[in-house]
Each structure stands twice: as structure tokens, then as C-alpha cells.
GUDREN-163186 format. One record per residue (C-alpha): x, y, z. Coordinates in pm, whole numbers, plus 50000, padded with zeros to 5 digits. Each point is the difference from the previous one (the first is absolute). Layout:
N
XYZ...
This chain:
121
980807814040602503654998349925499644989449628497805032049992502205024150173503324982450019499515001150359497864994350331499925034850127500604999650350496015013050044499294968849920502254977850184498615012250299496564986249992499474970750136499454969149826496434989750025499025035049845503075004549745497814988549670496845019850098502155032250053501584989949650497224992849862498295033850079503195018549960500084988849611496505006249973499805033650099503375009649925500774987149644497014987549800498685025849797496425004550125496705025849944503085029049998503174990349935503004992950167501665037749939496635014150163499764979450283503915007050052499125037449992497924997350226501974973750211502215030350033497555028650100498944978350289503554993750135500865038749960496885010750164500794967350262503695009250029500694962849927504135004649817499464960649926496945001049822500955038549804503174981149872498374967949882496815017449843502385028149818502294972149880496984976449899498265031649841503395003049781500434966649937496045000749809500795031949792499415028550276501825028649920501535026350225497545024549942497004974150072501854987050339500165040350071496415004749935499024969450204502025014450313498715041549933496334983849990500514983450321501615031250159496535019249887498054972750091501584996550396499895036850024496465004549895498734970650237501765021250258498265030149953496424989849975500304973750266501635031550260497815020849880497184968750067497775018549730496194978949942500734968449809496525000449882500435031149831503464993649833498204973049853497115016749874502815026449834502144975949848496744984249876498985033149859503295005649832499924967349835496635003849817500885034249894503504985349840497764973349850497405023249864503025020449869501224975449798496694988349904499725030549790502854996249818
């Protein structure tokens, strides 16, 4: 962990011993191996959750860790407007408590017209 960062982070000291290499272990493995989508995705969206969770910790790491793998402003923008729409809408058809059934069968409906759209072309 130091040769890698220079450093324990203090996150890390505090875990206690008998767990300390299966939290590392998982940390590197979901944190910095590249995986099905990247390490700048998964740091995008690392940050979406922590704005929509309000976690300061986690929006500084992922934003810094999104950098770090070639993120650019405008992408760690994006990632935060995206969760702002996507909070806000989960707000408004949850109070509103419209038929989950029926959003389905919409978004369903959408999606095979979009795919018979491009289909054509």
C-alpha cells in the first residue's frame, strides 16, 4: 500500500488487523484494476453516487481518481449533472408513486421504437 501510494491513508489504518488484506485486497480490485469498464468510468460513476449520497470523502477521491485516469473537467461535470437528473427524476415518480408496471411497459415501448429507428437506417 505505501509503495503504491507513498502512504497508508489513514482509511486504512483504521481497520483492524485480521481484515486489513481483504479490505486491500478488494479496495485494489475494485478501485484500480481496469475491469469490463474502465477505471475513468467506474470513477465517474464513483462520483455520481457520492454526490447523489452526499458522501465529501468519496466525491473527492472518485473526482481525483477520475483525473488521475484521463477524466476531464467536462466528463467529471457530466457525471455530477447526470446524477442531479437522475436523483431528481427518482424523486418525482416515486412522490408521485405512478404504476411501476406501466413505466416499464413505456420505457419498453420506447426502446423498440429507438431500435426499429435505427434499424432502418
Amino acid at each position: 500500500m505505501e509503495q503504491m501510494f507513498g502512504l497508508v491513508p489513514t482509511m486504512f489504518k483504521s481497520i483492524p488487523d485480521s481484515t486489513l488484506e481483504l479490505e486491500w485486497e478488494l479496495f485494489k480490485r475494485l478501485q484500480l484494476e481496469e475491469g469490463a469498464i474502465g477505471v475513468k468510468n467506474r470513477e465517474l460513476i464513483g462520483l455520481s453516487i457520492a454526490a447523489v449520497t452526499k458522501c465529501r470523502y468519496c466525491a473527492y477521491f472518485h473526482t481525483e481518481m477520475a483525473r488521475l485516469n484521463g477524466a476531464t473537467d467536462q466528463e467529471i461535470e457530466e457525471a455530477i449533472h447526470f446524477a442531479k437528473a437522475s436523483a431528481g427524476w427518482s424523486a418525482y415518480v416515486n412522490g408521485m408513486q405512478l404504476d411501476f408496471n406501466d413505466f416499464k411497459k413505456e420505457i419498453d415501448h420506447a426502446c423498440d421504437h429507438v431500435r426499429d429507428l435505427h434499424l432502418q437506417h
